[in-house]
C-alpha positions in Angstrom: -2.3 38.9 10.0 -1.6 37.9 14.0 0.1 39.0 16.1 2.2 36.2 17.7 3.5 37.9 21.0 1.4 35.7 23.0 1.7 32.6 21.3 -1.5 30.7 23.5 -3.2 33.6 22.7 -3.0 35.1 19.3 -4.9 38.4 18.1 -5.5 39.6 14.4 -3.7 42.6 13.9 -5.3 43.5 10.4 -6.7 41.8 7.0 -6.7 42.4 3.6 -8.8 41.1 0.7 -7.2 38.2 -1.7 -9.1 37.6 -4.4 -6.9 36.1 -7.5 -8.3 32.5 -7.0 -6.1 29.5 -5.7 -4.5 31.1 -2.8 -2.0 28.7 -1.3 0.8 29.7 0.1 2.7 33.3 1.7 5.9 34.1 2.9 7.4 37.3 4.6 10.9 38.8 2.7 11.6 42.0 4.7 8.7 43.8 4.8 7.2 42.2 1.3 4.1 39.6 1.6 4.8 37.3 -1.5 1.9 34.7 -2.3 0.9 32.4 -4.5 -2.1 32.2 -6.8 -3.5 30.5 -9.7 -1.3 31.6 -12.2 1.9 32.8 -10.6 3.3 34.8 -7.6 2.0 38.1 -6.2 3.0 40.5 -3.9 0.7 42.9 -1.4 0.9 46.0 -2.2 1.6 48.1 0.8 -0.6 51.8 -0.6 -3.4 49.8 -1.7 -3.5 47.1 0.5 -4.2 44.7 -2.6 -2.3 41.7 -3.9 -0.1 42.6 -7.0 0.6 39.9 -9.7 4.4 39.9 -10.7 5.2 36.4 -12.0 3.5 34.0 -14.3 4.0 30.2 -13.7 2.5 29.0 -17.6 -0.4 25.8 -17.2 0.9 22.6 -17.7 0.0 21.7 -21.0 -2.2 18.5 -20.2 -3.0 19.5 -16.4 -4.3 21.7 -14.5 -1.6 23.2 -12.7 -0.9 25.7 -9.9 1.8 26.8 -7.2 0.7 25.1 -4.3 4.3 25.7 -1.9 6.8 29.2 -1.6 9.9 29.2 0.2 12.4 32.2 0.9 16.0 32.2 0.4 19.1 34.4 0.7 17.7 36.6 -1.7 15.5 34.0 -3.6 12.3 32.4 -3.6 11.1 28.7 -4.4 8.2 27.4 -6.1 6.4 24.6 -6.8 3.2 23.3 -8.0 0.8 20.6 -8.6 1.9 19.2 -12.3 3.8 22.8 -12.7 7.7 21.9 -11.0 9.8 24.0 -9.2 10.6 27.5 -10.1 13.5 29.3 -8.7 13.3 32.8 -8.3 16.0 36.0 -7.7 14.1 38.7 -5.6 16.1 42.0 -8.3 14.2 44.6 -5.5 11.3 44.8 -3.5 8.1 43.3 -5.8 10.9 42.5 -8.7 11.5 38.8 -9.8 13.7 37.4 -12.4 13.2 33.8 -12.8 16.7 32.1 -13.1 15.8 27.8 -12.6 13.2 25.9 -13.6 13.1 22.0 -13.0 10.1 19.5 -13.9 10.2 16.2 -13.8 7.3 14.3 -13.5 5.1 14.5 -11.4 5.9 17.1 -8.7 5.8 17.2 -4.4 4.1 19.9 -3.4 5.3 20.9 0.5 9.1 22.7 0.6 11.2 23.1 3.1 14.8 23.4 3.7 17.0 20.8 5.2 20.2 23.2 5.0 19.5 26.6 4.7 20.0 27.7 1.2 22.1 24.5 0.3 19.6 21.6 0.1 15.8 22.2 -0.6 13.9 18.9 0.2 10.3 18.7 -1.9 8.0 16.6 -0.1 4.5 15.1 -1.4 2.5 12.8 -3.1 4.8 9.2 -2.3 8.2 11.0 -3.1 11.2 13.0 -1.2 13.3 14.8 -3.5 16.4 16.7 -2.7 17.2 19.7 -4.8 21.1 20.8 -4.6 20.6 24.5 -4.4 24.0 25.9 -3.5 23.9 27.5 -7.0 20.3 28.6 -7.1 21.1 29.3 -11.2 22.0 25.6 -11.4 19.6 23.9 -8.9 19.6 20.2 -9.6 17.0 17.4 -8.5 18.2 14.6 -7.3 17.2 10.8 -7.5 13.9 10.5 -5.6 13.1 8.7 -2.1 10.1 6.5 -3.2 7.8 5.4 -0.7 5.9 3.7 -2.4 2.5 2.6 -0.8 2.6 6.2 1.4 0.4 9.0 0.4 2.7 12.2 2.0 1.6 14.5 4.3 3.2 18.2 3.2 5.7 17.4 6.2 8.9 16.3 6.9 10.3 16.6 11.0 13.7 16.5 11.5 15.8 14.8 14.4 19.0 14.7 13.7 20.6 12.7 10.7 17.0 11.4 10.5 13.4 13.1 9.4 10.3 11.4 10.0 7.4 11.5 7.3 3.8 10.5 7.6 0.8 9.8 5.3 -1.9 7.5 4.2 -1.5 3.7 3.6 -2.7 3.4 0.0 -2.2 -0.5 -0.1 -4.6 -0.4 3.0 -7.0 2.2 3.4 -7.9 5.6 4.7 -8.3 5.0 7.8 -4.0 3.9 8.8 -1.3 6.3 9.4 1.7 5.4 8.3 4.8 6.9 9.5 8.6 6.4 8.2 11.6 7.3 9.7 14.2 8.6 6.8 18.1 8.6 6.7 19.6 11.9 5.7 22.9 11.2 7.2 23.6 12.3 3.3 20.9 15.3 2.6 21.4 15.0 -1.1 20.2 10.7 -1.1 17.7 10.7 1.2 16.8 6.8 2.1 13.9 4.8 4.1 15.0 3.5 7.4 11.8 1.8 8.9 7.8 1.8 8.8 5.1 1.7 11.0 1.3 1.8 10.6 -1.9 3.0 13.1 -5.3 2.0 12.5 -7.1 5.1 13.2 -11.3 5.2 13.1 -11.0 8.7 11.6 -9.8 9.5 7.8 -6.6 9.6 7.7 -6.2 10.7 3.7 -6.7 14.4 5.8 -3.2 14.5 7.5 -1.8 18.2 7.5 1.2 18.0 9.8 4.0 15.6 11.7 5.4 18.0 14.9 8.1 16.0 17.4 8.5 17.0 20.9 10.2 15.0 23.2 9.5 12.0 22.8 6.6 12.1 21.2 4.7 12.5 17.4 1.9 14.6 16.9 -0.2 14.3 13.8 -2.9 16.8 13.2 -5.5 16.4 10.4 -8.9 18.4 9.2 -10.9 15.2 9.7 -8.4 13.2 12.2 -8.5 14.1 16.0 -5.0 14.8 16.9 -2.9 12.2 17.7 0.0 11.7 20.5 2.8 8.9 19.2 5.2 7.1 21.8 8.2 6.4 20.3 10.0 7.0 17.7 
């Protein structure tokens, strides 16, 4: 854990071990660390200091799958997985789920985020945007997804406006080109793609982790790609 006063400048305030296998993802809810693991959702349990199983997300039955993503709510959490869909959550007290929602359909994005708090959930990943009407967590429903088609997602989406941006892989071309695409969400529920554009970079670019705009500029960070300052948008 960090502490983020200083934000140039951050110090660990304290550690604790995580052993269950597949860690991906944590989120905060009050004082209660929830994270996910191979097999489900755990929370850390604040005498022992130890991450406590309390929700099972079942294997695919052909794949190997896992929660890879967790999102908080009012009151909720969100979660998806490679192959496993997304599972909706209601948080009954501290450390107690009840799963109310679960959606698969195909072949799931892995990266959540919100576009409206609470209302529309937005899964991002493999060549897909999918919006998830979740105004009714009980009755969350996909909607129709925004193919990209020859983009491999980054587990990102920035948001200007009525627009996000997205970036990835070519997959038509090669590893080495970012592409970018500007998306309309001038209707959050049917998101659509506006434009393309594409950078030949000498580095891989399958290792794209993030899309951050400031100004006027794009940043894209990567484990194997330096990061990189776009112009324009």
């Amino acid at each position: 854990m960090l502490d983020l006063a200083n934000p140039i400048d951050p110090k660990q305030v304290g550690a604790f071990p995580f052993n269950l296998g597949y860690e991906r993802s944590g989120v905060l809810v009050g004082d209660d660390l929830y994270m996910t693991f191979k097999n489900g959702l755990a929370v850390l349990d604040h005498d022992k200091g130890l991450p406590r199983p309390i929700a099972t997300i079942l294997n695919d039955e052909f794949f190997d799958s896992y929660p890879t993503d967790l999102l908080a709510g009012s009151d909720f959490l969100y979660v998806s997985g490679l192959h496993a869909g997304l599972h909706i959550y209601s948080i009954q007290s501290p450390g107690k789920l009840d799963l109310v929602r679960s959606i698969k359909k195909g072949y799931t994005p892995t990266h959540l985020q919100w576009w409206e708090q609470d209302e529309i959930l937005l899964m991002v990943g493999n060549e897909d945007i999918i919006a998830v009407d979740t105004s009714t967590p009980q009755k969350a429903s996909q909607k129709k997804s925004c193919k990209l088609k020859d983009i491999k997602l980054a587990p990102a989406l920035a948001r200007e406006g009525s627009q996000g941006l997205v970036v990835g892989y070519g997959l038509k071309t090669n590893r080495n080109t970012i592409r970018i695409a500007t998306i309309d969400m001038s209707v959050p529920l049917e998101p659509k793609v506006i434009s393309k554009t594409e950078l030949a970079v000498e580095e891989r670019a399958d290792s794209i982790t993030g899309l951050v705009l400031h100004e006027e500029y794009a940043l894209v960070s990567g484990f194997y790609l330096k990061l990189k300052v776009l112009e324009g948008r």
